[in-house]
C-alpha positions in Angstrom: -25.5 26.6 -9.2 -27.1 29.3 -11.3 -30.8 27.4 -10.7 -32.2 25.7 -7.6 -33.7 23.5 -8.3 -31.6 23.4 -11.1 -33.3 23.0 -14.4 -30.9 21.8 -16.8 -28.2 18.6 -15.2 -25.6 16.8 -17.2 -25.3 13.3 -15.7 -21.6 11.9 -16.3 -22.6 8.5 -14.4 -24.9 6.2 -15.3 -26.8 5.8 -11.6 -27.4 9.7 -11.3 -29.5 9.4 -14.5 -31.8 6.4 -13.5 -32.3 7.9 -10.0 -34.1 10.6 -11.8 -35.9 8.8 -13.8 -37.0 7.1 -10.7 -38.0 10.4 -8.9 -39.5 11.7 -12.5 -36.9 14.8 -12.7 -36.0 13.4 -15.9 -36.7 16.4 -17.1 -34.3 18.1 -16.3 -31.5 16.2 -17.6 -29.8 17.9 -20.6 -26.8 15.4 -21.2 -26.0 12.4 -20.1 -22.8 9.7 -20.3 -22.0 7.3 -23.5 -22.9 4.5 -20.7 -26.5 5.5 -19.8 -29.0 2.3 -20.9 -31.3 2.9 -17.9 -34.4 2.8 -18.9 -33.8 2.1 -22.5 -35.6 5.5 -23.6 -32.6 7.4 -22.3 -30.5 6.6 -25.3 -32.8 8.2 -27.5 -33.7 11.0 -25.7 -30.5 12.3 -24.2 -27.6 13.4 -26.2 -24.2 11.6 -25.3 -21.2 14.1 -23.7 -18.4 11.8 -22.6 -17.5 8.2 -22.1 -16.5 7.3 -18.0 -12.9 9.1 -18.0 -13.3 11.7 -21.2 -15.6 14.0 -21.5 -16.4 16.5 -24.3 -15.4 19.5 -22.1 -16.9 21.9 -25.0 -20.2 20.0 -25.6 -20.9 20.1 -21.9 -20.5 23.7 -21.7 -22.8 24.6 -24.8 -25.8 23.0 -23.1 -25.3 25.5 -20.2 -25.7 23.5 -17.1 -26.9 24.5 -14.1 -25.1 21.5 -12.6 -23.0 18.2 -13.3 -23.1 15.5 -11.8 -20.0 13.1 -11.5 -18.4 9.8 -9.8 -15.4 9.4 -8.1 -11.9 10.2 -8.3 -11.6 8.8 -11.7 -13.4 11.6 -12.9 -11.3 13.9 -11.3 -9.6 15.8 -14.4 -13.0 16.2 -15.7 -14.5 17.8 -12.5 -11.5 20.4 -12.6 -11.7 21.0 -16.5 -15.5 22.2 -15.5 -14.9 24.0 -12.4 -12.1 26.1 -13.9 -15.0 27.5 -16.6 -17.2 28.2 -13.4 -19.6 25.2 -14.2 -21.3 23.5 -11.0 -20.5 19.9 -10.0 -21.4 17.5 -7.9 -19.2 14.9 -6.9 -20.8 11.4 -5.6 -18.6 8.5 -4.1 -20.9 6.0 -2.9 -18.9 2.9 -2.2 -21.4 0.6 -0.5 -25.4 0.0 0.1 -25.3 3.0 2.5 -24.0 5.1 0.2 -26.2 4.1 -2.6 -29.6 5.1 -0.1 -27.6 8.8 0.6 -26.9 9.1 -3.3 -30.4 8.8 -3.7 -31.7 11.2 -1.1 -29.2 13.9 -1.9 -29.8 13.6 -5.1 -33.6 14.1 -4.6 -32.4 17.1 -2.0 -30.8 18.7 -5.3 -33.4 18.8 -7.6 -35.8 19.7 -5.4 -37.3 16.1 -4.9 -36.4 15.3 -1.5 -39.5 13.9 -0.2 -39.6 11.5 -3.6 -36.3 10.6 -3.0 -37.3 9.4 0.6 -39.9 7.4 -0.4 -37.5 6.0 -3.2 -34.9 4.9 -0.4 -37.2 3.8 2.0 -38.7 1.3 -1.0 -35.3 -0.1 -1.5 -34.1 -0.1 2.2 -37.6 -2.5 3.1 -37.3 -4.6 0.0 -33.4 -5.3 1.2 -34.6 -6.5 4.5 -37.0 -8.4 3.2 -34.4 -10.5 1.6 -32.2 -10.3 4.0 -34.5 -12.1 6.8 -35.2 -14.8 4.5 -34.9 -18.1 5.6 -31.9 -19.9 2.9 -31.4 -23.6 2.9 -27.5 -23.1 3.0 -25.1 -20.3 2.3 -23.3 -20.9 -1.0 -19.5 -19.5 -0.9 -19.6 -16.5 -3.9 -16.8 -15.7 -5.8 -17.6 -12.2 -7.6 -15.0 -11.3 -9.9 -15.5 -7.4 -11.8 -12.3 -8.1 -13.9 -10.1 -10.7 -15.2 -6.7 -9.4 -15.8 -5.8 -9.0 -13.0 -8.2 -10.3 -11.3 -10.1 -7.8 -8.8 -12.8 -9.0 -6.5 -15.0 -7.9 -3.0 -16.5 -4.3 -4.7 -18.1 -3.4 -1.5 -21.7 -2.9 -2.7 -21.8 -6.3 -4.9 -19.8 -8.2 -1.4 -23.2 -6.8 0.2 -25.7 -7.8 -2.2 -24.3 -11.5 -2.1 -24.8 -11.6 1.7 -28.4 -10.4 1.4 -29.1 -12.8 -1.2 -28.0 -15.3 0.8 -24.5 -16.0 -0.1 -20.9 -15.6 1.4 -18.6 -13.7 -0.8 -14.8 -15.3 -0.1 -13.5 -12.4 0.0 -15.7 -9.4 1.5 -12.1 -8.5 3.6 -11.1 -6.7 0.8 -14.5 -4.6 0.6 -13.1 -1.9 2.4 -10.3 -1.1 0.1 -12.2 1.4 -2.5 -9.8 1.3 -5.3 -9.9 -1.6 -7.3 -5.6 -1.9 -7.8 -5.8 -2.8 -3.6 -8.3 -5.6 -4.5 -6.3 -7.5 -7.0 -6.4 -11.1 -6.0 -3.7 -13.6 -6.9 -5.9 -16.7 -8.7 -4.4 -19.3 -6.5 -6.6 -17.9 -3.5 -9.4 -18.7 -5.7 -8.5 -22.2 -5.4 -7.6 -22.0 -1.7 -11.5 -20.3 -1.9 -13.1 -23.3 -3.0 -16.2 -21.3 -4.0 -19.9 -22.9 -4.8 -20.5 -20.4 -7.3 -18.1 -18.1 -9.6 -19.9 -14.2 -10.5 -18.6 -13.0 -13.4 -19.0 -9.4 -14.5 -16.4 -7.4 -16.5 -17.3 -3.8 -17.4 -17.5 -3.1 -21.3 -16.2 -6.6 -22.1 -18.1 -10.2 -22.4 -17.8 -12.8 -20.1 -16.3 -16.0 -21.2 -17.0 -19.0 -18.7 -15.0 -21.3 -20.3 -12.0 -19.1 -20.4 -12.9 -18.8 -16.3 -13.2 -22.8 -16.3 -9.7 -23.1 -18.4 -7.4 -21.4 -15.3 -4.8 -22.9 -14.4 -5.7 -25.4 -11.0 -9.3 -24.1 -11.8 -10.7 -27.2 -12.7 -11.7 -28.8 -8.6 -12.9 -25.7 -8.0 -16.4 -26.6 -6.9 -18.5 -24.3 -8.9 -16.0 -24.9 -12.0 -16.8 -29.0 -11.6 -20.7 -28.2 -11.3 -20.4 -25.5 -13.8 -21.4 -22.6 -12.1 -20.2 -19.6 -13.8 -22.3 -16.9 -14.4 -22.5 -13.4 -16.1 -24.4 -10.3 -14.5 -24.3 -8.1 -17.6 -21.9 -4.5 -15.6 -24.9 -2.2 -16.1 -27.0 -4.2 -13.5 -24.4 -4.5 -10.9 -21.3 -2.8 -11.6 -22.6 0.7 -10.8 -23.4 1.8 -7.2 -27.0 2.7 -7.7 -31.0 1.7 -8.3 -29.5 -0.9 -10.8 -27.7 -3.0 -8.3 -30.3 -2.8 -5.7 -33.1 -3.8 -8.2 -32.1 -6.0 -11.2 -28.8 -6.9 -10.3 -29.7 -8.2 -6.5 -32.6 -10.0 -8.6 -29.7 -11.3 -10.9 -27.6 -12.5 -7.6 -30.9 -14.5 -6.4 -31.0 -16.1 -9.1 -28.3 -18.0 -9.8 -27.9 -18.9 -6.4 -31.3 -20.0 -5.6 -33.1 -20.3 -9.4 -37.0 -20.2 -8.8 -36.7 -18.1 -5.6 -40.2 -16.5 -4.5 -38.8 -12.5 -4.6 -37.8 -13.1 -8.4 -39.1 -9.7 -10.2 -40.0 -8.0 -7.3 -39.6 -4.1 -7.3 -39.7 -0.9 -5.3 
C-alpha cells in the first residue's frame, strides 16, 4: 500500500463498503461497485467503477488508490489487471458466518480501525447467539434457493442463518461446496425435500412465486400448498457481510415465525 492506514479505498464488493460505514472510515472510500445500496447515501456519494466481474480498469487507476478491495475468485482477472499496474488489493473470500466476523475485523485491522471493528463483531457474534438460544415452537424444513436456472441451493452463510433463525435448510450438505456450479440441485429433490417453507432470492433478477409454484410435481410440496414462497431482495442476504447478519437474518425470522420478538433488532 502506498498509505497505512490507507486513505483513499476502492471497494469492488458491496459488504466491504457497508463495513466501513459501520466502523465510520467511510471516508476513505474513493470508489465503490455498481452494486453498493448500503446505506442508501452511498449511491450518491461514491462514484461507480465496475459492475461484479468488469471493472473500469482506467477509472480505478485515476482515483489513485492506496488499496482495492475485492471478492473471490470471480474477480480474479480484475485483481491481476490491478496488480500488473502496481495497484494494492485485497482479496476477501468469506464463505460462511465465521468468515463474515474475520472480514470485519481485518477489515477494521486495514484501515486502521481494529478496535471498532472488534466491537462491530462482537455486536453481531452476541446478537447471533441470542437467536440462536431461542426457544422455537418447531423447526420448519427451509428450502433457500439463490438461482432458478439451474437451480443452486445451501450457500453456506444463508444454510447458517436459517438454522439460527430457527429453521432446517434441506440441504446444508452442500454448504461446503463454495462454488455455486457444485451446488446445482436437480428439482425433483425439492419434491423428495418436502419443505415447509420455499426462500427465494435471485441476484439482479425478481422473484416470481408463481413461476416457483408452476414446477413441474411442485404443487404437494408443503409450502407450495400453504403458499409459502418468499423473496429476500439479494442485497440483504446474498452477500457475505453486515447485510446478511442484520436485515437479511431479520428477513429469515420473519417469514418463518411472523411477529417474532427480535424483529428490528440491531447491533
Amino acid at each position: 500500500m502506498k498509505a497505512f492506514p490507507p486513505c483513499r479505498i476502492v471497494c469492488l464488493t458491496e459488504e466491504t463498503v457497508e463495513t466501513l460505514y459501520l466502523l465510520g472510515e467511510d471516508h476513505r472510500i474513493v470508489g465503490v461497485t455498481g452494486y453498493a445500496v448500503r446505506p442508501p447515501q452511498v449511491r450518491r456519494e461514491k462514484p461507480r467503477v465496475g459492475a461484479f466481474t468488469s471493472a473500469d480498469i482506467p477509472k480505478i487507476i485515476a482515483l489513485e488508490p492506496d488499496l482495492v478491495l475485492t471478492f473471490s475468485d470471480l474477480q480474479a482477472d480484475i485483481v491481476a489487471q490491478l496488480i500488473r499496474v502496481g495497484v494494492a488489493v485485497h482479496a476477501f473470500n468469506q464463505r460462511d458466518i465465521s468468515g463474515i466476523l474475520a472480514m470485519i475485523r481485518t477489515l477494521g485491522a486495514l484501515v486502521g480501525a481494529g478496535a471498532k471493528a472488534k466491537a462491530l463483531a462482537a455486536r453481531f457474534e452476541a446478537r447471533l447467539q441470542r437467536l440462536r438460544d431461542r426457544t422455537r415452537p418447531a423447526r420448519p424444513r427451509v428450502y433457500f434457493e439463490e438461482w432458478d436456472d439451474p437451480p443452486i441451493s445451501g450457500i453456506a452463510w444463508v444454510s447458517q442463518l436459517i438454522e439460527i433463525a430457527g429453521g432446517i435448510d434441506v440441504f446444508a450438505h452442500l454448504s461446503g461446496e463454495p462454488a455455486a456450479r457444485n451446488r446445482i440441485i436437480d428439482p425433483k429433490d425439492v419434491i423428495d425435500a418436502a419443505p415447509d417453507v420455499i426462500i427465494a432470492s435471485w441476484c439482479g433478477k425478481k422473484v416470481r412465486p408463481e413461476r416457483i409454484a408452476d414446477r413441474p410435481g411442485w404443487q404437494n410440496i408443503p409450502a407450495v400448498r400453504a403458499g409459502r414462497i418468499v423473496e429476500i431482495k439479494s442485497p440483504m442476504i446474498l452477500q457475505p457481510g453486515p447485510a446478511a447478519l442484520g436485515d437479511g437474518l431479520d428477513a429469515i425470522e420473519q417469514i418463518l415465525w411472523g411477529d417474532y420478538s427480535g424483529k428490528g433488532e440491531r447491533v
